[in-house]
N, C-alpha and C positions, 0 to 999 in steps of 0.2 A: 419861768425864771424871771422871778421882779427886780433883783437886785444884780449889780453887775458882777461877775465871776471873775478871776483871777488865774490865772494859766500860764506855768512855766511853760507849756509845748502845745499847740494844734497840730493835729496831724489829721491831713484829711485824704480821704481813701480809706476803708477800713477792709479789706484784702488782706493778703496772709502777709504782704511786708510791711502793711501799716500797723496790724495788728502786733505783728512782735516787734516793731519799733515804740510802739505805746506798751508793751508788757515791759520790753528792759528800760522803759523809762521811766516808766512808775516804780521797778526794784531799785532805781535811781533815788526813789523817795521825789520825783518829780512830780505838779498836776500836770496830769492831762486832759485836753479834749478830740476826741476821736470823734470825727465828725465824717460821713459818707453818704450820696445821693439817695441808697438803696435801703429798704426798708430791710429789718431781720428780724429772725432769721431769714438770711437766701435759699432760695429753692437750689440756685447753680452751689454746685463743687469746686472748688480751687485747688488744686492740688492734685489730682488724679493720677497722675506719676511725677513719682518726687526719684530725685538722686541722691546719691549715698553721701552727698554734702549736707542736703537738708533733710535729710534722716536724722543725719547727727545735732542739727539745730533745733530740730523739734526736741531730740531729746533732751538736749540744755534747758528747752525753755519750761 
């Protein structure tokens, strides 16, 4: 990247709340930059039991 980039939002972490925080913000027509220490794909799982709250936000998203 030579030239400098422009970015309504960073968000750094990219885990399941950064990741749907940078999804509804891009349906926002926002840019983003998702930026995280860890190379991907991860080998770890996040999520491994989810509750009937974020059942329902997976299926929003």
């Amino acid at each position: 990247m030579s030239e400098a980039e422009a970015y309504d939002l960073i968000i750094v972490g990219g885990g399941p709340a950064g990741a749907a925080s940078a999804l509804y913000a891009k349906r926002q027509g926002l840019r983003i930059l998702l930026v995280d220490k860890a190379r991907f794909p991860r080998d770890k799982i996040c999520g491994d039991a989810l509750s009937g709250k974020a059942v329902a936000i997976l299926h929003e998203l």
